[in-house]
N, CA and C of each residue as an Amber inpcrd file, in Angstrom:
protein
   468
  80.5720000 162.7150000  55.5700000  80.6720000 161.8530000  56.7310000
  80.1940000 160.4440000  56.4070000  79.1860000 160.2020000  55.5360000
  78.8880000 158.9160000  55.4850000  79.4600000 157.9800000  54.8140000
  79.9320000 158.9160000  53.5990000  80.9990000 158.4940000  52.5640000
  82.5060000 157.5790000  53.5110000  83.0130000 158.2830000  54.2890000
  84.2430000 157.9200000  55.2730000  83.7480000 156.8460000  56.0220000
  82.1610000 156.4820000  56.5820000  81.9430000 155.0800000  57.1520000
  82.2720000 154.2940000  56.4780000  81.5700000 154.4310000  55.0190000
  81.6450000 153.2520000  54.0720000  82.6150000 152.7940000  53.8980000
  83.5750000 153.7740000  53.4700000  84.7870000 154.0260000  53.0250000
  85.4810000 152.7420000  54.1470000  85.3360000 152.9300000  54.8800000
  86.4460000 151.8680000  56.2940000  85.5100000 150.7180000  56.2750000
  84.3860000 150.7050000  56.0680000  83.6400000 149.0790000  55.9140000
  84.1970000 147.8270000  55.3250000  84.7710000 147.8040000  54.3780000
  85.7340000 146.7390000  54.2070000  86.8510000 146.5490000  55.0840000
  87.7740000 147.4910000  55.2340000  88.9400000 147.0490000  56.1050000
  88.5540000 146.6200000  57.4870000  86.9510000 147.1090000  58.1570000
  86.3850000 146.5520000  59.4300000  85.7270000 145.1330000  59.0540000
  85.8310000 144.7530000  57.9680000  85.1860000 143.1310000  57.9250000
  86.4300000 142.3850000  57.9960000  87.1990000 143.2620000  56.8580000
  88.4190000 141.8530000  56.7360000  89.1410000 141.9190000  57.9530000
  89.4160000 143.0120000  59.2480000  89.7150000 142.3840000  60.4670000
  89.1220000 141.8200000  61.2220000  87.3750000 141.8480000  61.0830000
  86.8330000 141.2960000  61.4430000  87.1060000 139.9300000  61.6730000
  86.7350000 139.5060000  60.2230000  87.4610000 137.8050000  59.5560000
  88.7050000 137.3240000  59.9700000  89.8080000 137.9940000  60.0710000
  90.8510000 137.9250000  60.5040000  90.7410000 137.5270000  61.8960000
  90.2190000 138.1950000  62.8760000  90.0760000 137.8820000  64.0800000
  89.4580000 136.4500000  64.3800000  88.4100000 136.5710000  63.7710000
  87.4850000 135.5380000  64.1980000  88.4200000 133.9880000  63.4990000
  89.2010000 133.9950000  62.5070000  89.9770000 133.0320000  61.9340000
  90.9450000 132.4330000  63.0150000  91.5960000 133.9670000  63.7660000
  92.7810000 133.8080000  64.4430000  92.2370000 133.0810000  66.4170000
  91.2340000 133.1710000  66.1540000  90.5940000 132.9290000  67.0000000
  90.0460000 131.8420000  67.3330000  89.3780000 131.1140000  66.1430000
  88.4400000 129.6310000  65.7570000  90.3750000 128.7740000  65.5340000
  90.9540000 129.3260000  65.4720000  92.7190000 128.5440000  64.9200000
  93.1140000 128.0890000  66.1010000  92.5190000 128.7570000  67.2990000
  93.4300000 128.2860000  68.6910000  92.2890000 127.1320000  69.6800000
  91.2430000 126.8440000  68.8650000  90.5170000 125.5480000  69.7950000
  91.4500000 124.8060000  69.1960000  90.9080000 123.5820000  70.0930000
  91.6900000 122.6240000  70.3710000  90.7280000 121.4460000  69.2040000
  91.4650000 120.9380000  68.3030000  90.9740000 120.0120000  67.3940000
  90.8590000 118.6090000  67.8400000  89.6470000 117.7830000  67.9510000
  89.6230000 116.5560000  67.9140000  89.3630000 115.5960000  67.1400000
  88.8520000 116.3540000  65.5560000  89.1160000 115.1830000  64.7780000
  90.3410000 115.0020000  63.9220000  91.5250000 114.2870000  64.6850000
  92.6120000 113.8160000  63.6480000  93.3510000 112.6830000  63.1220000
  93.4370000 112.7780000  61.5290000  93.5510000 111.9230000  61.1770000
  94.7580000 111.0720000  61.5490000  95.4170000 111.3100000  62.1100000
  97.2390000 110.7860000  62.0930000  97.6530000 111.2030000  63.6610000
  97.8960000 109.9170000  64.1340000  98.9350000 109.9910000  65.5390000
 100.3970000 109.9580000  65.2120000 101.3510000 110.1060000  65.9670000
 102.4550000 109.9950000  66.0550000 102.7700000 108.5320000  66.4900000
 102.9770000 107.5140000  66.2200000 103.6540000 106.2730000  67.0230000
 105.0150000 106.0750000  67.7950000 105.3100000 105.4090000  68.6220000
 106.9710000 104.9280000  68.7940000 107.2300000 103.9320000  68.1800000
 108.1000000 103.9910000  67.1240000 108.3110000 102.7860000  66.0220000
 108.4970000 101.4940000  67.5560000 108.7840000 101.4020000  67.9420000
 109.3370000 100.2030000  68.5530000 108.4440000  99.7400000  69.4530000
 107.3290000 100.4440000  70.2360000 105.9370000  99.6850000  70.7380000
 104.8590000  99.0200000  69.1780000 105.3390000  99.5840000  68.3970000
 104.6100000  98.9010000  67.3880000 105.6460000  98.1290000  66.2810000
 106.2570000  98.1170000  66.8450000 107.3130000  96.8680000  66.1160000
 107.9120000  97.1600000  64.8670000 108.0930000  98.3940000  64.5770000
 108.9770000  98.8120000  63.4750000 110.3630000  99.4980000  63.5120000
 111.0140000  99.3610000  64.1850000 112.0930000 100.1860000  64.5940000
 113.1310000  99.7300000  63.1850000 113.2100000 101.1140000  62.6670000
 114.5290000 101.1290000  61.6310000 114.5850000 102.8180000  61.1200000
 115.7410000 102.1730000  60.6930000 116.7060000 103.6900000  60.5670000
 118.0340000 103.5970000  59.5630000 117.6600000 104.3790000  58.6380000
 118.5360000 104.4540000  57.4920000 119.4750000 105.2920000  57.9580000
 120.8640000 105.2300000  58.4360000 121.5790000 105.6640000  59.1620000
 122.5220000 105.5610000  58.1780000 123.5370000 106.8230000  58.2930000
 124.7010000 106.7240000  57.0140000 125.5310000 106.8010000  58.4890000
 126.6530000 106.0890000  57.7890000 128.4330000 106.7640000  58.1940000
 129.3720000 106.5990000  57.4020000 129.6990000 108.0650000  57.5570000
 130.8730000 108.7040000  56.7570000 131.9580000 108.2680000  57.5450000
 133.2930000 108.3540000  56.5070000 134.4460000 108.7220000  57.3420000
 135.0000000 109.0890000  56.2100000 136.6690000 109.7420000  56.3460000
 137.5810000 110.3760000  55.6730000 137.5770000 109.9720000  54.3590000
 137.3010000 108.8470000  53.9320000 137.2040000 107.9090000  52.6050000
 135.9960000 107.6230000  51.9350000 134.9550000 107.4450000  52.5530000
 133.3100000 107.6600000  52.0490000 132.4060000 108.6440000  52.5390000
 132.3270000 109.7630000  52.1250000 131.3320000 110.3610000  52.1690000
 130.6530000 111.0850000  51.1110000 130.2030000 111.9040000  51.1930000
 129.5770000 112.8270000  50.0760000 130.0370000 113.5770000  49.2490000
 131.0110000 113.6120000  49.5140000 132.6240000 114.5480000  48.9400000
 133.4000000 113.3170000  48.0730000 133.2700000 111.8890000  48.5340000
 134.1150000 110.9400000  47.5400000 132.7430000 109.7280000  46.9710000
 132.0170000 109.7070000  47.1610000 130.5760000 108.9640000  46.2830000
 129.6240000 110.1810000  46.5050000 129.2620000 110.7660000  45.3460000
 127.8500000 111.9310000  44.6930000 126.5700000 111.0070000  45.2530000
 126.3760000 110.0590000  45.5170000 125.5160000 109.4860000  45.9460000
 124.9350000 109.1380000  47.5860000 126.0280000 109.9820000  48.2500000
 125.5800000 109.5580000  49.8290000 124.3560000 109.6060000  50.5750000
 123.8930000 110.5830000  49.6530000 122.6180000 111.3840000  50.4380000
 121.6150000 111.1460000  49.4920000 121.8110000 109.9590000  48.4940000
 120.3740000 109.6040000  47.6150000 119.9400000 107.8360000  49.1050000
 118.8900000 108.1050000  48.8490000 118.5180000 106.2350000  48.8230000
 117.4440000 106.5400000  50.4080000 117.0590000 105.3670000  50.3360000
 116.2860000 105.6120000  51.2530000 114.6610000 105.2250000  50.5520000
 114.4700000 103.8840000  50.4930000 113.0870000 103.8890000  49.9350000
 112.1460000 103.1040000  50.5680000 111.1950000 103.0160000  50.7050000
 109.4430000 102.1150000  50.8470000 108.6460000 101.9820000  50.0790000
 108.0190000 100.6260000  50.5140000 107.3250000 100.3520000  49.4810000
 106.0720000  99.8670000  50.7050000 104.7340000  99.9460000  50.3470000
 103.9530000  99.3640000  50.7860000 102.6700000  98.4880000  50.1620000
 102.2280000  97.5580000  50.5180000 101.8270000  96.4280000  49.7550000
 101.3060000  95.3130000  50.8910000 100.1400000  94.0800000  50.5890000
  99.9300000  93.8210000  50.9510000 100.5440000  92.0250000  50.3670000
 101.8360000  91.5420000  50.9910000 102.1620000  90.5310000  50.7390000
 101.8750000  89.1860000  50.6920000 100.7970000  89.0600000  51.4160000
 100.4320000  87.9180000  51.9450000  99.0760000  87.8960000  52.0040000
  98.6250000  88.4780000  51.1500000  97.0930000  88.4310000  51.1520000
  96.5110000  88.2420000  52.2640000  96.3360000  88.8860000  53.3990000
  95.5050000  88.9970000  54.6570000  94.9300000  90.0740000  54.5980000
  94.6600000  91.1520000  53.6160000  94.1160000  92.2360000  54.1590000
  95.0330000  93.2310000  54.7460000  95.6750000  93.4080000  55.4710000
  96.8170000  94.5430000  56.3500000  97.7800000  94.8390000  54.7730000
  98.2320000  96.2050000  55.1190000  99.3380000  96.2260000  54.6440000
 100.6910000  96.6450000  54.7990000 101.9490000  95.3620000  54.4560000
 103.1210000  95.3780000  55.3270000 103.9180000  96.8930000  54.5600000
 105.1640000  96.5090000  55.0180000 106.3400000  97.4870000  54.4750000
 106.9640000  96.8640000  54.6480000 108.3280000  97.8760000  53.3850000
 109.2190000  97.1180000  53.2490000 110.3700000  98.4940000  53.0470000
 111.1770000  98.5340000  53.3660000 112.3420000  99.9820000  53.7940000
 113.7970000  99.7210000  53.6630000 114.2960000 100.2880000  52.4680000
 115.3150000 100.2250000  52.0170000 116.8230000 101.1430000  52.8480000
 117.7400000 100.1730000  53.0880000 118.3750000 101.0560000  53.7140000
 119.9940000 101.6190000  52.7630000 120.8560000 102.2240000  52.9670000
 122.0540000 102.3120000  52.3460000 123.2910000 101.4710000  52.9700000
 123.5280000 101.4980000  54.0770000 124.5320000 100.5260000  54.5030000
 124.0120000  99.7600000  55.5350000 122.8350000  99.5860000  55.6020000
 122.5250000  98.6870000  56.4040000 121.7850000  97.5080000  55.7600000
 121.1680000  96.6500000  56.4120000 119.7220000  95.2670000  55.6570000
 118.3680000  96.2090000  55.0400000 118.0060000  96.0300000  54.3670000
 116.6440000  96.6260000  53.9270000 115.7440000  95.4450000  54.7820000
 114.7790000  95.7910000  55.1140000 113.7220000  95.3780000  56.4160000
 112.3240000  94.9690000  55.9580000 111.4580000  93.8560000  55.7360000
 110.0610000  94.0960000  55.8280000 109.7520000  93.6980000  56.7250000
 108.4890000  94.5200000  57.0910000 107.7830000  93.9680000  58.3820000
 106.2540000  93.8650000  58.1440000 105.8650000  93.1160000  58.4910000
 104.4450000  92.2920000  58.5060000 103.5260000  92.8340000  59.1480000
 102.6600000  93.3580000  58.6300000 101.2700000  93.9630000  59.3730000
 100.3750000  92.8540000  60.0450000 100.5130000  92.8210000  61.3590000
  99.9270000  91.9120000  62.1580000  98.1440000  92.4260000  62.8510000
  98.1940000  93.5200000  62.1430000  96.7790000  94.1870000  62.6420000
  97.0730000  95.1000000  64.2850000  95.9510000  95.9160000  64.0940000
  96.0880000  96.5190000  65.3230000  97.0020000  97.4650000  65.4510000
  98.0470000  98.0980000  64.4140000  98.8180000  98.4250000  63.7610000
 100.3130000  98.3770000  65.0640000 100.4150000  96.6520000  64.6830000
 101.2660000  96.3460000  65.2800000 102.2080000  95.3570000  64.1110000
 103.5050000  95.3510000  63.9210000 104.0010000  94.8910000  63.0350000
 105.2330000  93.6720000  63.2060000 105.5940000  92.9410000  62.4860000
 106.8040000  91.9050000  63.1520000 107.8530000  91.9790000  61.7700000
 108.7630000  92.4020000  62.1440000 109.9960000  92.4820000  61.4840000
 110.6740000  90.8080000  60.5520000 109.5450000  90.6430000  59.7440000
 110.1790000  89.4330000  58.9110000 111.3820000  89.2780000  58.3020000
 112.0400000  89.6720000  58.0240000 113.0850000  90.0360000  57.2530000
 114.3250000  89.1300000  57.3280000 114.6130000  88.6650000  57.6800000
 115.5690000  87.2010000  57.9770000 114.8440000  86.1450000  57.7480000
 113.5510000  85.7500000  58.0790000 113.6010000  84.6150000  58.1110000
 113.0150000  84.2880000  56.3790000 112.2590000  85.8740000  55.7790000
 111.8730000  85.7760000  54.9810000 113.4210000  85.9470000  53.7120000
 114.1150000  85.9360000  54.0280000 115.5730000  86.1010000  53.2480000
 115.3380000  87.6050000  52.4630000 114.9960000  88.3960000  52.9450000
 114.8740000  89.0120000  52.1250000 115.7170000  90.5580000  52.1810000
 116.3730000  90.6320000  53.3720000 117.1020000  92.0180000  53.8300000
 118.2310000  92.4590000  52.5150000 118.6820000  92.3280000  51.6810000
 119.2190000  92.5880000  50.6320000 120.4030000  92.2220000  50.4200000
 121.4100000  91.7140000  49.7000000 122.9970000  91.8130000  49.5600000
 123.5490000  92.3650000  48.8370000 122.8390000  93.7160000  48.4780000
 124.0220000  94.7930000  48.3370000 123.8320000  96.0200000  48.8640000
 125.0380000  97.1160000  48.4240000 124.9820000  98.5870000  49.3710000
 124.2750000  99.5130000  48.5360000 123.7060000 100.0480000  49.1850000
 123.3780000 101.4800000  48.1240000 121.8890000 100.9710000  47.6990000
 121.0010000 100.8900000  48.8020000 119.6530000 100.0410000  48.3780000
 118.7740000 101.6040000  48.2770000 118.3440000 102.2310000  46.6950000
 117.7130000 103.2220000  46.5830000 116.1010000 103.0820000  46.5680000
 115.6860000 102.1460000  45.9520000 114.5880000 102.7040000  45.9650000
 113.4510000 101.1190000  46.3270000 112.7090000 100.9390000  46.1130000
 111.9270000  99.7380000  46.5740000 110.3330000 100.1020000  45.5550000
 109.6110000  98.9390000  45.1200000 108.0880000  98.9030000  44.7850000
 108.0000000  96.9560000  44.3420000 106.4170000  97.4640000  44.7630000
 105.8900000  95.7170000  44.8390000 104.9420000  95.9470000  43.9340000
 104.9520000  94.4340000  43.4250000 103.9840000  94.6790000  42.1570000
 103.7900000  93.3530000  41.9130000 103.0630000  92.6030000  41.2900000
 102.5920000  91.3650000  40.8480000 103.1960000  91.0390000  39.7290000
 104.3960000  90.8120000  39.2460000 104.9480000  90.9460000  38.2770000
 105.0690000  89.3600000  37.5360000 104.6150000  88.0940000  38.1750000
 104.5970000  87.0510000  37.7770000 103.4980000  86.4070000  37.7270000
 102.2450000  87.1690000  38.0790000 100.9060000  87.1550000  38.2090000
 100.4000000  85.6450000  38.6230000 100.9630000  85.4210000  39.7570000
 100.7080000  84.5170000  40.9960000 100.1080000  84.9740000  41.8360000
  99.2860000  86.0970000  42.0380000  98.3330000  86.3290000  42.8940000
  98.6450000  86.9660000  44.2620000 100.4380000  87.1950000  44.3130000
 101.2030000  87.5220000  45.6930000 101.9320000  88.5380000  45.0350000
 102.1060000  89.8140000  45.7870000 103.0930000  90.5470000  45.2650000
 104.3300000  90.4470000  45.5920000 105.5940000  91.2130000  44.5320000
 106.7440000  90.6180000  44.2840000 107.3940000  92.1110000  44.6780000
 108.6530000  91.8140000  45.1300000 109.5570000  93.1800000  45.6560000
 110.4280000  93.1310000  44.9040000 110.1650000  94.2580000  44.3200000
 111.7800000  94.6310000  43.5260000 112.9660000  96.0610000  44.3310000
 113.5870000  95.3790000  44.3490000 114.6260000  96.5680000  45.2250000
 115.7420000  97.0340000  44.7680000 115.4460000  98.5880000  43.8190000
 116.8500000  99.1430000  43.2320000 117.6680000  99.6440000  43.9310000
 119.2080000  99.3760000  43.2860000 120.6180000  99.3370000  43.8010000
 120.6810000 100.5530000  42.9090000 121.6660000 101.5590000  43.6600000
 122.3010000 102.5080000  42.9750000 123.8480000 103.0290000  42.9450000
 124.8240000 103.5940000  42.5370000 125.8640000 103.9270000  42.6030000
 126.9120000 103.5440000  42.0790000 127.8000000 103.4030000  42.5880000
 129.2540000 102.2220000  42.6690000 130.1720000 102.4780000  43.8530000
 129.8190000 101.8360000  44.8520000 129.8420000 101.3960000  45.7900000
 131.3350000 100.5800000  45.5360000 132.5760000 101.0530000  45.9680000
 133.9200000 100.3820000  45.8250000 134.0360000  98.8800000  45.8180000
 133.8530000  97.6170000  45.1220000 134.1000000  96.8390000  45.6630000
 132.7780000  96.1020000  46.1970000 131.5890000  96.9560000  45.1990000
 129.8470000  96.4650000  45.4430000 129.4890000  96.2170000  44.8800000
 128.2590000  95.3610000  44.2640000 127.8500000  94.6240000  42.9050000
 126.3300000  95.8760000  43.2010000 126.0620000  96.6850000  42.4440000
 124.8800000  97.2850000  42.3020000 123.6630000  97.0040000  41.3240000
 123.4980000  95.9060000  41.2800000 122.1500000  94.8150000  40.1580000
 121.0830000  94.8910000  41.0240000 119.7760000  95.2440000  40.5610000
 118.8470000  95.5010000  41.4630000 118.8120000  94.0230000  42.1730000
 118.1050000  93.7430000  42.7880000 117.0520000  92.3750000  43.4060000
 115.6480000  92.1920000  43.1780000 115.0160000  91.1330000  42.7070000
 114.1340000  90.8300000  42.5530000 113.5440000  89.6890000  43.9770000
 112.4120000  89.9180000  44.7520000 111.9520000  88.8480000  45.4080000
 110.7150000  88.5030000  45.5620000 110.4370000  87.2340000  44.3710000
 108.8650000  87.0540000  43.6800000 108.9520000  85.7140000  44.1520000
 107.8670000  85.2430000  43.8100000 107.2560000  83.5800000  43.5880000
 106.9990000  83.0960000  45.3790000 106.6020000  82.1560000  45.6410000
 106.4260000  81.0430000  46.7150000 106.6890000  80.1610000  46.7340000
C-alpha cells in the first residue's frame, strides 16, 4: 500500500504544476512591453500593396512576393529614430521620428521615395563618414521596361 502512494506522487505534482501554470496563465498581465498603434494617429500610414493582373504576377515575374524592406536609423541626429520602408510598386517612404512616437512622412520633400520598381530591401549606414547616416535602397528583379540599380541617398 505505501509503495502505490509513492508510486502516483509524481504524476500528483506534475498535475499539480500543470494546474497551478494553467491557472497563474489566465491573470491578466500588466507589464507589457509593446502596444498595438493605428499607423495613421501616429503618422505612419503605408502599405506595400501588390497588384497583379493577367500579365504580372507571380506566375510571369518569380519575384512578386520578394521585397518589402525597413530600415531604421537615426537620420538627423536628434536622438529619435526614423524609418524608412521600401515598397514594390509603390514610393518607398521615410518618416521622421518627431518624438512622442509620433512621426511625419518626409519623403517628397526629402526626394527620397525611389525611381524604380521592385524596391527589395533598404539599410542606413554612415558610409561617407559625415556624421549623418546614408540610405541605401536595393532594387531587385527585371521589372519589364525597369532600370533595377540600387539607390544610394548620402551627403547634405
Amino acid at each position: 500500500m505505501k509503495n502505490a502512494i509513492f508510486s502516483k506522487l509524481p504524476l500528483t505534482i506534475a498535475l499539480c504544476c500543470m494546474v497551478m501554470m494553467l491557472v497563474s496563465s489566465c491573470e491578466e498581465k500588466t507589464n507589457t512591453l509593446f502596444e498595438i498603434q493605428d499607423n495613421r494617429s501616429i503618422g505612419m500610414a503605408f502599405e506595400n500593396t501588390l497588384e497583379f493582373s493577367n500579365e504580372f504576377n507571380v506566375y510571369t515575374y518569380r519575384n512578386f512576393y520578394n521585397g518589402g524592406g525597413v530600415a531604421i536609423g537615426d537620420i538627423n541626429n536628434d536622438g529619435w529614430a526614423d524609418v524608412y520602408l521600401t515598397a514594390n510598386q509603390k514610393p518607398n517612404q521615410l518618416f521622421l521620428n518627431k518624438g512622442g512616437f509620433t512621426f511625419e512622412n518626409i519623403s517628397e520633400s526629402a526626394g527620397i521615395g525611389g525611381n524604380r520598381a521592385w524596391s527589395t530591401g533598404v539599410t542606413m549606414v554612415d558610409i561617407n563618414a559625415d556624421g549623418y547616416l546614408d540610405i541605401y535602397v536595393c532594387n531587385s528583379g527585371d521589372v519589364s521596361g525597369d532600370s533595377k540599380q540600387n539607390e544610394d541617398y548620402g551627403g547634405h
